[in-house]
VOTOR-598324 format. One record per residue (C-alpha): x, y, z; residue in one letter. Coordinates in steps of 0.25 Angstrom, whole numbers. Layout:
N
> X,Y,Z,a
...
//
This chain:
708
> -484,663,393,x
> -488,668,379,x
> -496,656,371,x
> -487,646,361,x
> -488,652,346,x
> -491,643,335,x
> -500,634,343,x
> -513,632,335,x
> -517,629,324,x
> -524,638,314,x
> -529,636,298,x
> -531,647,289,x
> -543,650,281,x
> -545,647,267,x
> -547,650,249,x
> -552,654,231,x
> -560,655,217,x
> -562,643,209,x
> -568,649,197,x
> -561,646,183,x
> -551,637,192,x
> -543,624,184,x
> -539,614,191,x
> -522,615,196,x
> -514,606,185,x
> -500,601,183,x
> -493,610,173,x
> -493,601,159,x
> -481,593,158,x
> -477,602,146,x
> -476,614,156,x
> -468,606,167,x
> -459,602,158,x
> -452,616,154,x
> -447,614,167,x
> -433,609,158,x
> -425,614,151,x
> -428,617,135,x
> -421,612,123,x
> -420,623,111,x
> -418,615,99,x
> -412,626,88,x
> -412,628,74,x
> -402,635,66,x
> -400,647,58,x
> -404,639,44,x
> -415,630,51,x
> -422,642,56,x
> -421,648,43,x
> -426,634,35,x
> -437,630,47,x
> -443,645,45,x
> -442,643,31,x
> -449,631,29,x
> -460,634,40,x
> -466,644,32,x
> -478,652,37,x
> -483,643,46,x
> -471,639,54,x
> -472,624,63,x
> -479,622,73,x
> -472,625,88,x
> -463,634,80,x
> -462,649,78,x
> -453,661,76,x
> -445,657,88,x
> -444,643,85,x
> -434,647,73,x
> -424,650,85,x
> -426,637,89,x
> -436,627,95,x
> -437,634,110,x
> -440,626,122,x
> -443,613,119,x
> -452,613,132,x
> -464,618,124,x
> -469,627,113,x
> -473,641,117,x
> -489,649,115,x
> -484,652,102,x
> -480,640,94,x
> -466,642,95,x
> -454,636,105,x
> -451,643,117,x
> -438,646,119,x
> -431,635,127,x
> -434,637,143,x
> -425,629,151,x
> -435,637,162,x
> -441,628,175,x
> -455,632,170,x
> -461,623,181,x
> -466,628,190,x
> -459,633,206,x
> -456,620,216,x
> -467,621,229,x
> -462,629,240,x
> -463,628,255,x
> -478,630,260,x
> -479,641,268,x
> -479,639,284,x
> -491,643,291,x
> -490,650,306,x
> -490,638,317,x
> -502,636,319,x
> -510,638,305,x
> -511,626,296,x
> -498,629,286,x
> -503,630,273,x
> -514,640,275,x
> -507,652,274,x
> -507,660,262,x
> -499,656,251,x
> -487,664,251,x
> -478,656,247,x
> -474,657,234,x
> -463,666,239,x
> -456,654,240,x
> -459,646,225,x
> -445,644,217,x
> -445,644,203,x
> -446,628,202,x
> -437,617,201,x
> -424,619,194,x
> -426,616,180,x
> -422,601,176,x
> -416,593,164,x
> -416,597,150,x
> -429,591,141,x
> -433,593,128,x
> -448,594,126,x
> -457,596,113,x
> -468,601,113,x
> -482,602,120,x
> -492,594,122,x
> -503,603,110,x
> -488,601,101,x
> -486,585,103,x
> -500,583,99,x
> -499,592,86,x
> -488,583,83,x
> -491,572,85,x
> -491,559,75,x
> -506,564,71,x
> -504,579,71,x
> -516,586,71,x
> -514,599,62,x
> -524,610,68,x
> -521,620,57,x
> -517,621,44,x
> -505,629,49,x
> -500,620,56,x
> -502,608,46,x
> -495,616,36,x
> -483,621,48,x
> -481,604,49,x
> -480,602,34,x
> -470,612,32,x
> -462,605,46,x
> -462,591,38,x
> -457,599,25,x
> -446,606,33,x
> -443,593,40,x
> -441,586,27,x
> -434,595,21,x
> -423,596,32,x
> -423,580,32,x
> -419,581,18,x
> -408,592,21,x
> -404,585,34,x
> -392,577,29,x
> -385,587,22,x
> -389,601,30,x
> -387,601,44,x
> -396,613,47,x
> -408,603,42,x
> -403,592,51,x
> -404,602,62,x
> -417,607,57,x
> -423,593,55,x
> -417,589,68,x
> -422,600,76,x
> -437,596,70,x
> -436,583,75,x
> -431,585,87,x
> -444,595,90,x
> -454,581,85,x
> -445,572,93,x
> -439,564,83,x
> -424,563,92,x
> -419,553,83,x
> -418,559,70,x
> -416,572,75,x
> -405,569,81,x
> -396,564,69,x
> -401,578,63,x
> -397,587,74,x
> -385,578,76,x
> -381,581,61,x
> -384,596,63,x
> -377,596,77,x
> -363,588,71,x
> -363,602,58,x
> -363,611,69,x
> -378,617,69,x
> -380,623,82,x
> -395,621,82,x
> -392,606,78,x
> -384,605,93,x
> -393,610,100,x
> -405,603,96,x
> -397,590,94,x
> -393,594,110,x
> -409,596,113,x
> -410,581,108,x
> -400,577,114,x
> -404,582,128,x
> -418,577,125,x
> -412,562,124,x
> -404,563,137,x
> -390,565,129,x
> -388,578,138,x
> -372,579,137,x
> -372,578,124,x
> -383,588,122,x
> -377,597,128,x
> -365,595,119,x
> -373,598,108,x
> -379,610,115,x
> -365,616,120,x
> -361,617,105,x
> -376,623,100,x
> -373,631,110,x
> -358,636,107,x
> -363,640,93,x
> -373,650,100,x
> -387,640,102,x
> -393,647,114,x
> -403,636,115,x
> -390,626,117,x
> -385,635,127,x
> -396,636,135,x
> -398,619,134,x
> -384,618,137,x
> -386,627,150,x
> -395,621,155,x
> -388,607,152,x
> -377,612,159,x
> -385,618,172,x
> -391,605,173,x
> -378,598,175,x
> -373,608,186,x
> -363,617,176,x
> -370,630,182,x
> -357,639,174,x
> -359,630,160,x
> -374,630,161,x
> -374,646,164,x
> -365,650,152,x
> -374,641,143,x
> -388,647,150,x
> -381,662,147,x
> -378,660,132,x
> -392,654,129,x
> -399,665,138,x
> -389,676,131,x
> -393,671,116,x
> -408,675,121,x
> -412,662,123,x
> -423,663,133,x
> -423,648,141,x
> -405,652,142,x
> -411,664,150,x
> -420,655,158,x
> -409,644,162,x
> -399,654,163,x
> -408,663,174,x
> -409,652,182,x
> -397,648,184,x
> -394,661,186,x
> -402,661,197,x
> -399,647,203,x
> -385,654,205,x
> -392,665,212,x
> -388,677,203,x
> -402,683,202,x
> -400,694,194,x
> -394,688,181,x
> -404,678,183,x
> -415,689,183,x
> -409,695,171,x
> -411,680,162,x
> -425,676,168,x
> -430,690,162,x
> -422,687,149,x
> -431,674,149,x
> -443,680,154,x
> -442,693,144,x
> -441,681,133,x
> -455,674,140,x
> -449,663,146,x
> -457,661,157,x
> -451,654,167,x
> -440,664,167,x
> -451,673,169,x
> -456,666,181,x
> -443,666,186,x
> -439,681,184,x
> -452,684,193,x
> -448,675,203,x
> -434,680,205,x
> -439,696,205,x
> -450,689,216,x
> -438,685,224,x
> -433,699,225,x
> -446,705,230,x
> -448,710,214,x
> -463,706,214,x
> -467,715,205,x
> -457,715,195,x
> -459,700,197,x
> -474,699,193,x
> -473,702,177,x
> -462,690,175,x
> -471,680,183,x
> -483,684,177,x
> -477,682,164,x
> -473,668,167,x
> -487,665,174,x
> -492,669,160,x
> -485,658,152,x
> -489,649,162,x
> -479,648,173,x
> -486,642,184,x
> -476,647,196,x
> -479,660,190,x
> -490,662,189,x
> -490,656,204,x
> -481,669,209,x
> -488,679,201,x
> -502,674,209,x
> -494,675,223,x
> -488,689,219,x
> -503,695,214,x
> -508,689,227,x
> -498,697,235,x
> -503,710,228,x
> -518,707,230,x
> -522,702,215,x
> -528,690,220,x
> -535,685,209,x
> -525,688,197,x
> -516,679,209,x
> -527,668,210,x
> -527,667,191,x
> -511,667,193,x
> -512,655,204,x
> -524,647,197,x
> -514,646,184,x
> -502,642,190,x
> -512,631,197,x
> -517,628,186,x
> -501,627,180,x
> -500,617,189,x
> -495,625,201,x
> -500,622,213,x
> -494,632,224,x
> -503,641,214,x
> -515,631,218,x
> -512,636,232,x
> -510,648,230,x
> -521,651,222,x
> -530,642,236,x
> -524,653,245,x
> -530,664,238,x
> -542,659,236,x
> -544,655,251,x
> -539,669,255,x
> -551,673,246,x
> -561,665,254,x
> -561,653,244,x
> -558,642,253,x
> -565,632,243,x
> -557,637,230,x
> -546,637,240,x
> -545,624,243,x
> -545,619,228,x
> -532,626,224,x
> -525,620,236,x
> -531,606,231,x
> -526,607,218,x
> -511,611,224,x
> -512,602,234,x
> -513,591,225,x
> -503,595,218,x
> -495,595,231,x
> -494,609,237,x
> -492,606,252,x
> -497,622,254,x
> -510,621,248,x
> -513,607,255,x
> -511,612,268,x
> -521,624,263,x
> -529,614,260,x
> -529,608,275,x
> -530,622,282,x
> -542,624,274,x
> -549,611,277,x
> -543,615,292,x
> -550,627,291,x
> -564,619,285,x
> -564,611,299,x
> -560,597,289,x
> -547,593,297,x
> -547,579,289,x
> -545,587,275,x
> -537,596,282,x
> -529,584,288,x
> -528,578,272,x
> -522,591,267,x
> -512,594,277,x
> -507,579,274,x
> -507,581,259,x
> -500,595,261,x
> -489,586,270,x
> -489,575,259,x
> -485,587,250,x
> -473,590,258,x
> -477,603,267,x
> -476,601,280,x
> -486,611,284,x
> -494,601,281,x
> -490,592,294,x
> -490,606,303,x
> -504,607,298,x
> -508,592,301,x
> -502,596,316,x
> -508,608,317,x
> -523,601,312,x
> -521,588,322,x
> -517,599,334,x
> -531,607,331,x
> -538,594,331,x
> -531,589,345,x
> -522,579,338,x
> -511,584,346,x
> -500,570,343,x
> -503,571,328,x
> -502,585,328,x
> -487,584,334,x
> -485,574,324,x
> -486,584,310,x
> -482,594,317,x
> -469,588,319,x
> -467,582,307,x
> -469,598,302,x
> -460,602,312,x
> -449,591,308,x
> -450,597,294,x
> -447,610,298,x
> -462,617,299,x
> -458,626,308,x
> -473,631,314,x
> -473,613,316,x
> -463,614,324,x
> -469,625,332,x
> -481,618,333,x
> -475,606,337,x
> -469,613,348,x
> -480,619,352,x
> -488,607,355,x
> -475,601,364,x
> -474,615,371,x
> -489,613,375,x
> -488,599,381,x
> -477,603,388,x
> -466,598,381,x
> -456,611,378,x
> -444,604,376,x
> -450,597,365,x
> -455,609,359,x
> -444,617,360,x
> -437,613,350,x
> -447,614,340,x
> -451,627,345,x
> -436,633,342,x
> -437,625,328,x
> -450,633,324,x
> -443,646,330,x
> -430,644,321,x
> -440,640,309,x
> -444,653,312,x
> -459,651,319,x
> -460,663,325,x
> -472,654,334,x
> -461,646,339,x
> -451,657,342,x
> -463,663,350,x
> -466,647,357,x
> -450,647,360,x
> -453,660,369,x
> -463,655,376,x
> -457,642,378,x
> -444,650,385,x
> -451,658,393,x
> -459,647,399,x
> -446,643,402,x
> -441,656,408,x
> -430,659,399,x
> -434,672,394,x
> -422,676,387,x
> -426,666,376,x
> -440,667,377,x
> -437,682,373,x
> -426,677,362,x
> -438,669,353,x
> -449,679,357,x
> -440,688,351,x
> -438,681,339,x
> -454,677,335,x
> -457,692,339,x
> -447,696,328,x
> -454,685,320,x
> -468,692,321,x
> -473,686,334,x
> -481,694,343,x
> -481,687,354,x
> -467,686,355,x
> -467,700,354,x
> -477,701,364,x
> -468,693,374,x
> -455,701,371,x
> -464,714,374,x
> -468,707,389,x
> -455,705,392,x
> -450,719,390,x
> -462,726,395,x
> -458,717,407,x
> -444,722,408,x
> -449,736,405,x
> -444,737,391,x
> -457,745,386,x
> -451,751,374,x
> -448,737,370,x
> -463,729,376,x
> -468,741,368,x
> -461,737,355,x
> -463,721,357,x
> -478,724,360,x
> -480,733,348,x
> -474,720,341,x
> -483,710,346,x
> -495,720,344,x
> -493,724,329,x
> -491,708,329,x
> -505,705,334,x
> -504,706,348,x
> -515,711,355,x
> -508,707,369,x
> -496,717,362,x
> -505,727,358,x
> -511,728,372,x
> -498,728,381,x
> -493,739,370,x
> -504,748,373,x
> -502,745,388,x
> -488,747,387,x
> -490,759,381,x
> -500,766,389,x
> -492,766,400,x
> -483,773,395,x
> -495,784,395,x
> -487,791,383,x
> -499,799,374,x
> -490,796,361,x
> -494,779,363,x
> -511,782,365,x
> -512,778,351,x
> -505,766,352,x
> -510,763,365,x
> -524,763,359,x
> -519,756,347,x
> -515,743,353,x
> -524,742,365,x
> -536,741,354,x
> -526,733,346,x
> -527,723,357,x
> -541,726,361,x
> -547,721,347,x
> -538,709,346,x
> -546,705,359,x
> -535,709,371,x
> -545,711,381,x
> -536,721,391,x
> -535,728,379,x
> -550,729,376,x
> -550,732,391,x
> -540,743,389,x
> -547,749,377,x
> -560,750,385,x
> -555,757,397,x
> -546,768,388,x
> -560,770,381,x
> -568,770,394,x
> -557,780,399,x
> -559,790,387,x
> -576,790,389,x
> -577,779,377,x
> -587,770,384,x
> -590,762,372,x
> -577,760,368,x
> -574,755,382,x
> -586,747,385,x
> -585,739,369,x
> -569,735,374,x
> -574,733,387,x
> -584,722,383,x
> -576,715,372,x
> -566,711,384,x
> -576,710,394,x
> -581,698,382,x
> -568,695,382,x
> -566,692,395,x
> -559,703,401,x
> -564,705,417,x
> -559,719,416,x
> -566,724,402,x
> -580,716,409,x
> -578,726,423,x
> -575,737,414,x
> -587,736,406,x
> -595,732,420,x
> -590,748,422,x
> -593,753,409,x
> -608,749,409,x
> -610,752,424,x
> -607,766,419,x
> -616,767,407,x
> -627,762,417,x
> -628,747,411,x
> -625,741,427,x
> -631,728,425,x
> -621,723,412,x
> -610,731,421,x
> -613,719,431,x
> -611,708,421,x
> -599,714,416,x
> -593,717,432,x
> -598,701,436,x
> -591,696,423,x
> -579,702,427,x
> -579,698,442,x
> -582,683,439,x
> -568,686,431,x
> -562,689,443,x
> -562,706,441,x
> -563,710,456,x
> -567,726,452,x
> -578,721,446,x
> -582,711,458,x
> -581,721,467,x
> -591,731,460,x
> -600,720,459,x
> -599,720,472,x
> -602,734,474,x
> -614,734,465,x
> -620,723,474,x
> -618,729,487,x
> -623,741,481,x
> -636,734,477,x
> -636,726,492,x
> -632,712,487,x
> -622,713,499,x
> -619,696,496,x
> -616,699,481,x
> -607,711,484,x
> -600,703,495,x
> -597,692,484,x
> -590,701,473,x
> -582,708,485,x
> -576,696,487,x
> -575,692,473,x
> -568,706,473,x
> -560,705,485,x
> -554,691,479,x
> -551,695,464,x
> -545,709,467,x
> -538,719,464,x
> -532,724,477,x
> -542,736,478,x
> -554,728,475,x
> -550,719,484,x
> -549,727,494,x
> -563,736,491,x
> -570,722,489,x
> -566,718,503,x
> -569,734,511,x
> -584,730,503,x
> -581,716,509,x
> -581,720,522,x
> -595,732,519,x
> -604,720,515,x
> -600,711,526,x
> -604,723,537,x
> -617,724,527,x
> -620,710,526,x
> -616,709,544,x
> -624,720,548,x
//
């Protein structure tokens, strides 16, 4: 019976470069936070035309040509001084994917890190919040501000002169009311700012509405924002619209919310094309959706960016992909930068991969951290290695911890091993517990291994529950394990399909012992295929052995190979030689000794004597009584006699009769009659048939020598 799949444990090797390395760090609060939704507040015709007037030369600080279109995203200023436009974009980074599942057998969590196939694009963005500025902004206004050049001294006067001069204006001109309100609501003085942009609001200013909705929205009043946003909007304030979208998509009016995304993103406005996008693509309609992320990339926005890689990387469009990410991993975009190292990876640019996972570690990423510890290891830095998956298991990637635990595994330290397997489990990946089986069953800890591997296996680890069925088959217990056998094989184990086999023909039912062979040999198993082959060879279906062994063969099977080169020499067809030869040395360097044996006799055949006698001697050392007789031959011939009888007394203390009985020959020839008298009988006893009977006709010569 063939042997269970998926029985043993197994640990990978391990790791990378350390030079110029900082340590992994949460992305700064101000980063996390353009997770929300972003505020525009607006300014008019005639306030843009007075704020650029009274700026002057120097302009204000956090300002610049595009602040005149309105303050942008209140969720940060951008590299040149000025507002973004608003990004109601989720800029944090993608939520942690499923680890991937290592073969039964392996410690889970050692294999390479393929997996970001499966990261999303993040959680789905969450309420609206108004935010001010960053943290270098706060502390230059602060209540002792700290003026570091004489432009901006002289850019602050000229603010305080503007501001006056709209307090003086404000009760009379509702366009300095909405001005003056706008200013205080960028310092955060709510209170006063809103009687201005209430007064502004009430004569009908568009810019008033929506900024008096922005304040509105940052005090909680969220229905009455959007009131005020709905009429900004309706008098053509694409920042209105795009709030007022994404108010109504929050409160599950998809239609409402779409309309009001499509005006904003129509009017140009960068964080509408965003929002609009990806709703678009929550309602699964990829293509418009492609077409308003590029509109929001194409205008820098880099989570729309980001996004516009990832859905061209769902439709197998890597290289078209790669430009969008990389321009989103430019601005900072951790989970970019993240898939930008796994696709240059893939193509072999291993160390522009490694500078594109250390910054979205350093982003605060720390599937990154693993990724980057991957390849490292595969590299040969185990050491560097294992410091990127410490950094992300801390930050509570289940994948790299269980790295971590193969890799002390593999250093012969089980208790570290043991720690990080249970941290990768506290983290909430159960290979962790399939490990943690998989370690206590290598060390003879046979009832706590059963315990984590069924814990695994009740949470659905698939080469767990073929493990656990494994260890019940063993002691005997087959009802137990066949159900978790058929669990694995549904989970689609192809190790437990194989173990169903076997379990169904120890049971003589050979139609559904067949039935899973079947289905792990069309899952890649080569010894499924190699059963399926023996059966139809069996039945003298050769056309089909000969296509089910040439499976299991090019799978890895050198028991294939060598019944595939049998097969097909008997069909003593000139057009298979080459494949003959082919798979008979296929399965002679994989160590098959009939194969070697094979190979040595062809060559010895065909006058190649050293060929024969170097296959001849690597299965004689491998335990082969037949290659050790054959060689016993090969050296008699070539005039080496006394190596020829170690090699014919190996084989006949195996059991080879042929070569007993010429040991008995060569003793009676020398006049040792007792010694020849003893390996004719060892002869006679071991067979086959004709030496048997040779071995007794000298049997009956020596006793007539001895008698007389």
């Amino acid at each position: 019976m063939s042997m269970i799949s998926g029985a043993g444990p197994g640990v990978e090797r391990d790791d990378p470069q350390r030079a110029g390395r900082l340590p992994l760090q949460r992305a700064r609060a101000a980063q996390a936070d353009e997770a929300d939704p972003d505020v525009t507040i607006e300014m008019g015709p005639a306030e843009k035309a007075e704020y650029a007037a009274a700026l002057g030369e120097f302009g204000v600080p956090g300002t610049g040509s595009d602040a005149l279109g309105g303050y942008g995203s209140v969720g940060g200023y951008d590299s040149v001084g000025g507002y973004e436009e608003p990004e109601y974009a989720d800029e944090s980074e993608p939520g942690p994917g499923a680890a991937p599942v290592a073969a039964s057998g392996r410690f889970a969590g050692a294999e390479r890190f393929d997996r970001p196939d499966h990261l999303d694009a993040g959680p789905r963005p969450g309420p609206a919040r108004l935010e001010d500025e960053t943290e270098e902004e706060a502390d230059q206004e602060s209540d002792a501000p700290r003026f570091r050049t004489f432009e901006s001294a002289l850019a602050a006067r000229e603010q305080a002169e503007l501001e006056a001069r709209c307090r003086a204006a404000a009760e009379e001109d509702p366009e300095a009311a909405s001005l003056l309100g706008s200013l205080l609501l960028r310092r955060g003085d709510l209170d006063e700012a809103e009687i201005h942009l209430r007064r502004a609001a009430a004569a009908g200013l568009r810019a008033g509405a929506n900024n008096l909705g922005v304040l509105l929205h940052q005090r909680g009043h969220r229905d009455e924002a959007a009131e005020w946003w709905r009429e900004a909007a309706v008098a053509g304030s694409a920042p209105a619209a795009h709030a007022l979208g994404l108010h109504l998509r929050d409160r599950g009016d998809e239609p409402g919310a779409e309309y009001w995304l499509r005006q904003a993103a129509e009017q140009g406005h960068t964080g509408g094309a965003y929002a609009y996008a990806d709703l678009l693509e929550h309602q699964r309609d990829g293509a418009h959706a492609e077409q308003w992320f590029r509109a929001a990339a194409d205008a820098g926005h880099r989570e729309g960016a980001y996004r516009l890689g990832r859905l061209l990387e769902a439709r197998g469009e890597a290289a078209e992909a790669e430009p969008w990410l990389r321009q989103a991993a430019a601005r900072g975009h951790a989970g970019a930068a993240l898939r930008l190292g796994v696709q240059l990876e893939r193509s072999g640019e291993r160390e522009e991969a490694a500078r594109w996972y250390r910054q979205s570690a350093q982003g605060g990423e720390p599937r990154a951290a693993c990724a980057l510890g991957f390849l490292l290891r595969d590299g040969g830095d185990e050491v560097g290695a294992a410091d990127w998956w410490r950094e992300a298991a801390d930050a509570g990637d289940g994948n790299a911890a269980n790295a971590l635990g193969a890799l002390h595994a593999a250093w012969g330290e089980p208790g570290m091993a043991e720690q990080w397997y249970r941290t990768a489990l506290a983290a909430g990946d159960h290979n962790g517990a399939f490990n943690l089986g998989l370690l206590c069953a290598a060390e003879g800890r046979e009832a706590q291994a059963e315990q984590w591997y069924r814990q695994a296996a009740y949470a659905g680890h698939r080469d767990a529950s073929n493990a656990l069925a494994v260890m019940l088959f063993q002691r005997g217990d087959t009802p137990g394990a066949e159900p978790w056998f058929s669990k694995a094989a549904e989970a689609g184990s192809v190790d437990a399909a194989f173990n169903l086999g076997i379990l169904y023909a120890g049971r003589g039912d050979q139609h559904d012992a067949q039935e899973w062979y079947a289905r792990a040999a069309a899952g890649g198993h080569a010894e499924a295929a190699l059963q399926l082959a023996v059966a139809k060879e069996r039945r003298g279906d050769l056309t089909s052995a000969a296509v089910r062994y040439r499976q299991a063969a090019e799978g890895g099977s050198a028991e294939a190979a060598f019944r595939l080169a049998v097969l097909l020499e008997r069909a003593a067809e000139d057009r298979f030689e080459g494949e003959v030869e082919r798979w008979y040395a296929a399965a002679a360097e994989a160590g098959h000794n009939r194969a070697q044996v094979r190979v040595g006799v062809r060559a010895a055949e065909r006058g190649d004597t050293g060929t024969a006698e170097h296959w001849y001697r690597r299965a004689a050392e491998g335990g082969s009584r037949s290659a050790a007789f054959n060689l016993g031959l090969l050296l008699a011939r070539e005039g080496s006699e006394a190596e020829a009888m170690l090699w014919y007394t190996r084989a006949a203390d195996t059991g080879h009769g042929r070569a007993a009985l010429r040991l008995g020959l060569i003793a009676a020839r020398r006049g040792d009659l007792v010694q020849a008298r003893a390996w004719c009988t060892r002869a006679a006893e071991d067979g086959p048939q004709d030496v048997s009977e040779r071995a007794a006709r000298l049997l009956e010569a020596l006793r007539a020598d001895l008698s007389a």
